[in-house]
C-alpha positions as CSV (number, residue, x, y, z in Angstrom):
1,X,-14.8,-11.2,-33.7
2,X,-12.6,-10.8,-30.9
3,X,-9.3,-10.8,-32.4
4,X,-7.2,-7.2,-32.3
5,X,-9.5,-6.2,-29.4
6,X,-7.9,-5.2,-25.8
7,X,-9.7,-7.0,-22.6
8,X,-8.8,-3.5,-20.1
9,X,-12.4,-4.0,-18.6
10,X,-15.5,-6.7,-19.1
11,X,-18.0,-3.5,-19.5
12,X,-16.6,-2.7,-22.7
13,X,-17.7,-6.3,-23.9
14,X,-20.8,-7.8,-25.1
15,X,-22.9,-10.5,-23.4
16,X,-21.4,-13.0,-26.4
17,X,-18.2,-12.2,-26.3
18,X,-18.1,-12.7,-22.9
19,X,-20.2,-16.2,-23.0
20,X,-17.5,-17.0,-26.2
21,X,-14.5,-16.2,-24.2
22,X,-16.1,-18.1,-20.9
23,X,-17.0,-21.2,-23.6
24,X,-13.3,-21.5,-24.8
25,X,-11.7,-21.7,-21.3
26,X,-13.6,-24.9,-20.7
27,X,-12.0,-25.8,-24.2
28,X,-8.5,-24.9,-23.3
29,X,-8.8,-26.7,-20.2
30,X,-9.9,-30.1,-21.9
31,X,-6.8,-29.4,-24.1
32,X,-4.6,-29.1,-21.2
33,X,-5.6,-31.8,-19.5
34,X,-5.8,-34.0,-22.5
35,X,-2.5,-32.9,-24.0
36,X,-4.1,-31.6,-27.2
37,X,-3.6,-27.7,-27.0
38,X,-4.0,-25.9,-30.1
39,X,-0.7,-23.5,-30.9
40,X,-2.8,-20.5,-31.6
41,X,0.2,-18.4,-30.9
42,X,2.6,-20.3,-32.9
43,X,6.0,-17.4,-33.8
44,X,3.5,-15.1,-31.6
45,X,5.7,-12.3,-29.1
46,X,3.8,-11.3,-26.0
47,X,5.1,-9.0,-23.4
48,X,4.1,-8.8,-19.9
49,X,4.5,-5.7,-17.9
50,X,4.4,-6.1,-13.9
51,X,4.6,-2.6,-12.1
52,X,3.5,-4.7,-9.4
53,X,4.5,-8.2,-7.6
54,X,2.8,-11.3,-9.0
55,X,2.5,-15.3,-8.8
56,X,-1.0,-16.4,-9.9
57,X,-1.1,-13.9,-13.0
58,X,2.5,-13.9,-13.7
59,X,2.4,-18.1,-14.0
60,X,-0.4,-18.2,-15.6
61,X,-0.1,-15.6,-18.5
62,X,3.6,-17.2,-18.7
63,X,2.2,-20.7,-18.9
64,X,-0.2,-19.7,-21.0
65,X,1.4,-18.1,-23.7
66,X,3.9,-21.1,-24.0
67,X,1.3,-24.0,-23.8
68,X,-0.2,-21.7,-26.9
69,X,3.3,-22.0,-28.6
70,X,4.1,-18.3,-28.0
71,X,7.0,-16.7,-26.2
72,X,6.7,-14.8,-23.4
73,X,8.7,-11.3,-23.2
74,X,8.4,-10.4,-19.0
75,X,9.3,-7.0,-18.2
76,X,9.4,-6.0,-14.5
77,X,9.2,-2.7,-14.1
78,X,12.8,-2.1,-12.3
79,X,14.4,-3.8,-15.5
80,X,12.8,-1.7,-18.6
81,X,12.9,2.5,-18.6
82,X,9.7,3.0,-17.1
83,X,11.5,3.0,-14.2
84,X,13.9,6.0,-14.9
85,X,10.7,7.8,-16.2
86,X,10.3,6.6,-20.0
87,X,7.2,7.8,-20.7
88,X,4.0,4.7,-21.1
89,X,3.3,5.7,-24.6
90,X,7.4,6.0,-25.6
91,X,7.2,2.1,-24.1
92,X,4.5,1.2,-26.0
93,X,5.1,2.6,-29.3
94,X,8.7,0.3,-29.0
95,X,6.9,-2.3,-28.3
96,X,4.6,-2.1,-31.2
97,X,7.2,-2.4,-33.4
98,X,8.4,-5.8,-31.8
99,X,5.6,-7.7,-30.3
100,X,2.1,-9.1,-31.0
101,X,0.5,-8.1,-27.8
102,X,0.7,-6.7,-24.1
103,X,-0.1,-8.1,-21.3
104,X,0.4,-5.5,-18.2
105,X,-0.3,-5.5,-14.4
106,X,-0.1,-1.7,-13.8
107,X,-0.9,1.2,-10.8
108,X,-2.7,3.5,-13.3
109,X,-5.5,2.0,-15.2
110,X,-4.7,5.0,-17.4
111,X,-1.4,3.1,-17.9
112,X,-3.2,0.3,-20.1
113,X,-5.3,2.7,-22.0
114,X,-2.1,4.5,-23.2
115,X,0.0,1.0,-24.0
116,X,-3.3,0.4,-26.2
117,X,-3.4,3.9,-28.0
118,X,0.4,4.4,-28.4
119,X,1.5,0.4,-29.7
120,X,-1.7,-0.4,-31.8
121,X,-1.9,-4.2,-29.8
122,X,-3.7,-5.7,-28.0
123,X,-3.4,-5.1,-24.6
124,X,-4.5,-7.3,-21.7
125,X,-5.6,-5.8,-18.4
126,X,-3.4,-8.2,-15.8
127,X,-4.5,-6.2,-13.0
128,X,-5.3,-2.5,-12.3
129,X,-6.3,0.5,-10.1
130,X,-9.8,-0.1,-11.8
131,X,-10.7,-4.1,-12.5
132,X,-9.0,-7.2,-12.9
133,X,-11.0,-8.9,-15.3
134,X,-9.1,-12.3,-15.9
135,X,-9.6,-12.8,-12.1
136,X,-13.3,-12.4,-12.6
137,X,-13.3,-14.2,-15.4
138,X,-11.9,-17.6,-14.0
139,X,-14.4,-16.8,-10.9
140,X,-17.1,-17.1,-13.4
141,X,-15.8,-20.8,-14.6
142,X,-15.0,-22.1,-11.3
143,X,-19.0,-21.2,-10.4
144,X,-20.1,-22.9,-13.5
145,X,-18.0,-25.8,-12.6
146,X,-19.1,-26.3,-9.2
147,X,-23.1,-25.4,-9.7
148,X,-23.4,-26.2,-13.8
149,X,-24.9,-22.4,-14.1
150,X,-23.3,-19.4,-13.6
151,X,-26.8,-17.9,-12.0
152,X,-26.6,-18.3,-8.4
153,X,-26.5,-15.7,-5.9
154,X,-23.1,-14.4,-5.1
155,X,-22.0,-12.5,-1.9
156,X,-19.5,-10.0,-1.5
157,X,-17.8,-9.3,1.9
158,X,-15.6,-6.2,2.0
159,X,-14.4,-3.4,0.2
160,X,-17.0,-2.3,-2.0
161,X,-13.9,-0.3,-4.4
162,X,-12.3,-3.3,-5.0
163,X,-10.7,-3.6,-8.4
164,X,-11.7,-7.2,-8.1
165,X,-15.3,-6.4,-7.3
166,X,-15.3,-4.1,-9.8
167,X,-15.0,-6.8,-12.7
168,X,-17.3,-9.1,-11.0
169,X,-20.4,-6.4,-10.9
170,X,-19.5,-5.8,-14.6
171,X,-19.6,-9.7,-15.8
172,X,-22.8,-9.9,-13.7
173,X,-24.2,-6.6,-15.0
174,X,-23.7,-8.4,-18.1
175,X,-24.5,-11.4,-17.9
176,X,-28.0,-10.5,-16.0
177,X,-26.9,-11.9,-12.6
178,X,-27.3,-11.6,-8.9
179,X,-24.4,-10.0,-6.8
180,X,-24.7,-8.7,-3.4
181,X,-21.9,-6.3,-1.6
182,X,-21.5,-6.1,1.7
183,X,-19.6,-3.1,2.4
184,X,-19.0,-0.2,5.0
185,X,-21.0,3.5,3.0
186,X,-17.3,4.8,2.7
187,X,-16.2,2.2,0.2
188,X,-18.2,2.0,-2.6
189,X,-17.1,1.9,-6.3
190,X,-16.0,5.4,-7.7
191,X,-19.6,7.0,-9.4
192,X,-18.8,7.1,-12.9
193,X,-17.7,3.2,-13.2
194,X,-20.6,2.4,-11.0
195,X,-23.3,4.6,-13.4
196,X,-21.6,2.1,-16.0
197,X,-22.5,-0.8,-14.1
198,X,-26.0,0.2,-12.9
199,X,-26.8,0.9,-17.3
200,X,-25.2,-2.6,-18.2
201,X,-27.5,-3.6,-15.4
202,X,-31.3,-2.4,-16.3
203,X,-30.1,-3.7,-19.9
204,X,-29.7,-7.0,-18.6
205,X,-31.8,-7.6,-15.7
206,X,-29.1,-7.8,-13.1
207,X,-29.3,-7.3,-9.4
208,X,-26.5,-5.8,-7.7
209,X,-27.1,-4.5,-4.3
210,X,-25.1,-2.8,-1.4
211,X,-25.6,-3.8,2.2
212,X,-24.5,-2.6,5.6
213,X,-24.7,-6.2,7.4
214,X,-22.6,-9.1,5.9
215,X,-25.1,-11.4,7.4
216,X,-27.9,-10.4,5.2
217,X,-25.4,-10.3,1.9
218,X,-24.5,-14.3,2.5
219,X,-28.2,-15.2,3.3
220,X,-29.0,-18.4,0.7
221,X,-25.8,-17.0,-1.4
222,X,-24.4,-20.4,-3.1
223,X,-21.2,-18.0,-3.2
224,X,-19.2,-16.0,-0.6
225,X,-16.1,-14.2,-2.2
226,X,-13.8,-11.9,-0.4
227,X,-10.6,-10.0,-0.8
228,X,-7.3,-8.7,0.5
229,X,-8.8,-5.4,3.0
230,X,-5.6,-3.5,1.6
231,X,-4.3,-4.0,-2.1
232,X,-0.9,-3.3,-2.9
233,X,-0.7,1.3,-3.4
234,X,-3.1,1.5,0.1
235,X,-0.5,1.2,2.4
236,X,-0.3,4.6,3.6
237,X,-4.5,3.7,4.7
238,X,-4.0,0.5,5.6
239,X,-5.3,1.4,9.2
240,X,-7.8,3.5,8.2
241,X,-9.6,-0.1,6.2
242,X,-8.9,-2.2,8.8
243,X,-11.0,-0.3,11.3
244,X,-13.9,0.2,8.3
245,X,-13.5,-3.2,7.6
246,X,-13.2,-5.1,11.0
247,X,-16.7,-6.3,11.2
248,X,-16.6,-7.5,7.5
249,X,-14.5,-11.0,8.1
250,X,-15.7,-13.9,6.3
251,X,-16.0,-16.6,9.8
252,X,-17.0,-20.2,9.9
253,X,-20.4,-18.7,11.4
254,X,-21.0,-15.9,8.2
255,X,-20.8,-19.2,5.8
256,X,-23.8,-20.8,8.0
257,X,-25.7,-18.2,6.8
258,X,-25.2,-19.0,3.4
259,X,-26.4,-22.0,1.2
260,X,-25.9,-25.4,2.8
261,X,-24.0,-25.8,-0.6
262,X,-22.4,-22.5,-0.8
263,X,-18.9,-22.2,-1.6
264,X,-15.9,-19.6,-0.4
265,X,-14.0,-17.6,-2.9
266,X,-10.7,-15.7,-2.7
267,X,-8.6,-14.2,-5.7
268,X,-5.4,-14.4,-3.6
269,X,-3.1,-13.6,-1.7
270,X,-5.3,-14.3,1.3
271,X,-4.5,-12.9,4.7
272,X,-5.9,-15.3,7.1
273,X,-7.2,-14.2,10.4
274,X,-8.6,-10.5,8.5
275,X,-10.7,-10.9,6.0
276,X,-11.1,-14.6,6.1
277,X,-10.5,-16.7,9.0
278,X,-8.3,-19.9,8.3
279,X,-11.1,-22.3,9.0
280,X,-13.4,-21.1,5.7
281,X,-10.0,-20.7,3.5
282,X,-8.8,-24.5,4.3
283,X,-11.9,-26.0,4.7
284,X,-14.4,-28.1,2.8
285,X,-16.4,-25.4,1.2
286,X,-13.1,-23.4,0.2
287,X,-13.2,-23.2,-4.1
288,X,-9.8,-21.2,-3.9
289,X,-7.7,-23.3,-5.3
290,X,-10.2,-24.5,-8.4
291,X,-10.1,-20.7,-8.9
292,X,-6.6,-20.6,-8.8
293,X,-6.1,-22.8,-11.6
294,X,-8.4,-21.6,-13.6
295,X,-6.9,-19.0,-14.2
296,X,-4.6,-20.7,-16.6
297,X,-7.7,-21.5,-18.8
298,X,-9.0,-18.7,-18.9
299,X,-5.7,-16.7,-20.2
300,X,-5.3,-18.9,-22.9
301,X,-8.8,-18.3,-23.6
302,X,-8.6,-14.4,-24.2
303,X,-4.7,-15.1,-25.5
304,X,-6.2,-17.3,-28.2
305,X,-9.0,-14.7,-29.0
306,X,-7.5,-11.7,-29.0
307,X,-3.7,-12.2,-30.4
C-alpha cells in the first residue's frame, strides 16, 4: 500500500510500487481524456510549496489535484513566513494541522525531509537539489507510449549531477534498465546517492554507465534525453558548466547516431542553441511535448496513491 507514504526520491520505492504508480497514470489519462476521472481527493486540502519558479509542475499538480476533486493550497515562498525565516519544520507542523498533503518544489532536499518529519503528511518531492522524480516518472510513460516497453536503451547528454538524472538512474536501477550518461569526469552524481544507485542496480540487473564521448552514449539509444546545463541556484557557475559542457549539445548529427527510431527528450525549460539545438527540439523525433503532458497523469497518479 502506497497510501500515507511521501514520494521525496524513487530509490526509496519498490520495483511494484513503482510499476503500480506507472500503471495508474495510463489510467488517469484514459479518465481524462474520457471525462470519467475518479474524485479520489473529494474534501481533500493539498498545499504546494514553490521556493522556486514553475509552469509544467505548478499546472500540473494544480490541475491535478482539482480534476481529482481536491483543492489546491499554492504557497510561493515570498507570500508564507519562510520567507522572513520561519523555520521548515514550524511550516510544516502548521500545515499538518490544516492539510492532507504537501506538495513542495524546494532548494534543500533536506527541506522535504523536514516538511515530512515535522507535519506527519505526505509529502511530494516537486523538484529538488537531489531528484525530481515526477519528471522521471512521466519520462518513463512517454517511453512506454512511444516504444510499448519501457526497456530500451536511453542516452544521457550532459550534466551527470543532474537532479533530473538523478531520478532517471534510480527508476532504471529499479526497474533493471539500460541508461547511459554522457558527461564531462567533473560532473558526476554526489558518491553516496550514486552507491545507492549502483546497490539498486546489481539487485536488479541494471546497466548504467558513464562516458566521456556523447557519440558513443547515443549509439542504437531509442532515447536521447538532455537538460538545462545550469539549473536554477548555479548561477554563480554558470560559466564554469558552459565551458565543461560545450562539447555535450544534443545536434541534428548526435541523433544520427542513435536509433533510426530514437526519440529526443527534454524536461523543460529548454534553452535552444546550448544543450539542444532547435532543429532536434522542434523536429520530428522531438517527444517533448508528449512528456510534457504527461506529467498531468502521472501527478494524479501518485496524488491518488498517496493522499
Amino acid at each position: 500500500m502506497l497510501k500515507g507514504n511521501s514520494l521525496l526520491c524513487l530509490l526509496d520505492f519498490e520495483r511494484q510500487d513503482i510499476e503500480r504508480i506507472m500503471e495508474v497514470s495510463f489510467l488517469m489519462k484514459n479518465f481524462v481524456k474520457t471525462n470519467s476521472v475518479p474524485k479520489s481527493l473529494d474534501g481533500k486540502r493539498v498545499a504546494l510549496i514553490f521556493e522556486k519558479p514553475s509552469t509544467r509542475t505548478r499546472v500540473s499538480m494544480e490541475s491535478a489535484i482539482y480534476l481529482l476533486g481536491g483543492y489546491p493550497i499554492v504557497l510561493n515562498k515570498s507570500d508564507i513566513q519562510l520567507s522572513r525565516g520561519e523555520p521548515v519544520e514550524d511550516t510544516a507542523r502548521v500545515l499538518g494541522r490544516f492539510v492532507h498533503g504537501i506538495g513542495a518544489r524546494v532548494l534543500s532536499h533536506e527541506s522535504l525531509i523536514k516538511l515530512r518529519d515535522y507535519s506527519g503528511l505526505p509529502v511530494i518531492n516537486l523538484l529538488s537539489n537531489l531528484s525530481h522524480p515526477l519528471q522521471a516518472l512521466a519520462d518513463f510513460m512517454t517511453i512506454k507510449e512511444k516504444f510499448g516497453t519501457y526497456e530500451k536503451p536511453i542516452a544521457f547528454v550532459g550534466d551527470g549531477g543532474d537532479n533530473v538524472l538523478v531520478s532517471l538512474m534510480a527508476l532504471a536501477a529499479k526497474m533493471g534498465l539500460e541508461l547511459r550518461v554522457a558527461s564531462p569526469k567533473e560532473l558526476r552524481p554526489k558518491p553516496e546517492i550514486w552507491k545507492r544507485i549502483e546497490e539498486e542496480s546489481e539487485n536488479s540487473g541494471a546497466v548504467i554507465e558513464f562516458y566521456d564521448d556523447p557519440y558513443f552514449a547515443v549509439r542504437g539509444s531509442f532515447v536521447v534525453y538532455t537538460d538545462v546545463w545550469v539549473s536554477m541556484g548555479e548561477e554563480d557557475i554558470a560559466n564554469k558548466k558552459k565551458e565543461l559542457l560545450k562539447n555535450y549539445r544534443v545536434t541534428t548529427d548526435l541523433m544520427r547516431h542513435a536509433s533510426k527510431d530514437a526519440i529526443f527528450m527534454h524536461c523543460l525549460p529548454a534553452m535552444r542553441g546550448e544543450e539542444v539545438d532547435a532543429e532536434v527540439i522542434d523536429g520530428k523525433q522531438s517527444a517533448v511535448w508528449d512528456e510534457a503532458e504527461n506529467r498531468l497523469y502521472t501527478a494524479m497518479s501518485v496524488l491518488s496513491l498517496i493522499i
